[in-house]
C-alpha positions, 0 to 999 in steps of 0.5 A, a space after each residue: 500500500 502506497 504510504 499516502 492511502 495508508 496514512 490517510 487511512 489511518 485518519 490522518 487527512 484526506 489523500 490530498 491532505 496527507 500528500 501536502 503532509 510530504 511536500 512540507 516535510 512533515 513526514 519523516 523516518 525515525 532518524 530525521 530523514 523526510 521520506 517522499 511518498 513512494 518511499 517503501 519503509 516499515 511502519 513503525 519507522 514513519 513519524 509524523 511531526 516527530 511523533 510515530 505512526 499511529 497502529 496500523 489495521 488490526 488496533 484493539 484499544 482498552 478504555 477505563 470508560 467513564 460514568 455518563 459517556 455513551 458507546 452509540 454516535 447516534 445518542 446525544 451526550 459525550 460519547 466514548 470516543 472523544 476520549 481518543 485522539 480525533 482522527 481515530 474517528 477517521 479511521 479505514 477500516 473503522 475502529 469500533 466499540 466491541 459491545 456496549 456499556 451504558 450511560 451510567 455503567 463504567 469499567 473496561 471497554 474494547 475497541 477494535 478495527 478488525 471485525 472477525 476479532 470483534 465478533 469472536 469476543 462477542 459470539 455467545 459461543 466463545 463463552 467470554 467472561 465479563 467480571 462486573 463490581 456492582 452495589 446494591 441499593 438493598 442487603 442481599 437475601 442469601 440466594 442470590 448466587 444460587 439462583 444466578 448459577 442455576 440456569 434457569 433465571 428469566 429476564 422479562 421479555 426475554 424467552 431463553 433463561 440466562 446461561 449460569 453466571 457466578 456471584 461473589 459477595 464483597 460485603 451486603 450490598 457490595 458484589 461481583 457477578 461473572 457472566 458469559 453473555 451479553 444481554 441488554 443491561 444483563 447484570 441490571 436486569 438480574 438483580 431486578 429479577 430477584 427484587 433488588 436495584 443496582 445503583 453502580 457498575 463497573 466492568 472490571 475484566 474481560 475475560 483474563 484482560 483486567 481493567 487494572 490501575 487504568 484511569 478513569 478516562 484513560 486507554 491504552 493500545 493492547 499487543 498480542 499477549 494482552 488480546 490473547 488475555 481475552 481468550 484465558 
């Protein structure tokens, strides 16, 4: 691929943006030398204005989401990707959310451009473990767990009961719930099924990818082994 459509599908500018990029100079190899745009070199030696190439397709970024920020571009409000560098935006092919968090769940995000990774996380066949912290707005009964991992819990208007899913109790109202699907607001849901109120959220794995000490806000790019965490 040329370096011009490269760099201009990585988000940088149109392809009559990124060539006025070469002709002032702002493209350049790690050792100083301008490159020109028929140059062939590796990726990870292209800087622009000094600052190296962004990651080429294949990206799978990690996001400590915040409360109040939405994944869908269709919703009003502060959405996700503000939180990374705007041309991410503009990426080819795009880079997209792998799943969905709502508004006032926070916690460990995925991003990916590549689509086969995406829908290999989020098959039900993968069986990919989500761990939630939630608190409650009532003290646990005591069977919570029990009917969790039965198999047979029904969400309302749901028609197939909930694949078992693990409770760990942290304190009265304090827990973490593991569950391999991805139904709508699944954890909110179970613990409405069962007569309680979740007041927060947070995700804090996936899989055996921890959201660890990330902050709030804050993303990072994942390389093979941290993916390969995903499938643990």
């Amino acid at each position: 691929m040329r370096l011009v459509k490269l760099i201009a599908n990585l988000g940088y500018g149109s392809r009559k943006e990124v060539a006025a990029m070469f002709r002032e100079g702002r493209i350049a190899a790690s050792d100083g030398d301008v490159l020109y745009a028929d140059d062939k070199v590796a990726h990870d030696n292209i800087f622009i204005d000094e600052q190296p190439l962004d990651p080429p397709p294949g990206l799978v970024l990690m996001l400590n989401k915040p409360l109040g920020t939405i994944c869908s571009t269709k919703d009003k409000g502060r959405v996700v990707y503000d939180l990374l560098p705007p041309r991410y935006r503009e990426r080819s092919p795009s880079l997209s959310t792998v799943g969905r968090l709502d508004r006032e769940t926070s916690g460990l995000l995925l991003f990916t451009d590549d689509g086969a990774l995406l829908h290999r996380i989020i098959s039900p066949r993968a069986k990919v473990a989500k761990v939630y912290e939630a608190t409650l707005a009532q003290d646990l009964r005591g069977d919570e767990g029990e009917i969790f991992a039965a198999g047979t819990l029904m969400l309302e208007s749901e028609q197939t009961p909930l694949a078992p899913a693990e409770l760990k109790v942290l304190g009265p109202r304090h827990v973490t719930v593991t569950v391999t699907e991805g139904r709508y607001h699944q954890v909110r849901r179970m613990f409405a099924a069962v007569g309680n109120h979740v007041e927060t959220l947070r995700r804090i794995s996936v899989g055996g990818l921890v959201l660890g000490d990330l902050a709030d806000g804050a993303w990072r790019a994942l390389d093979a082994d941290d993916v390969a965490l995903i499938f643990s």
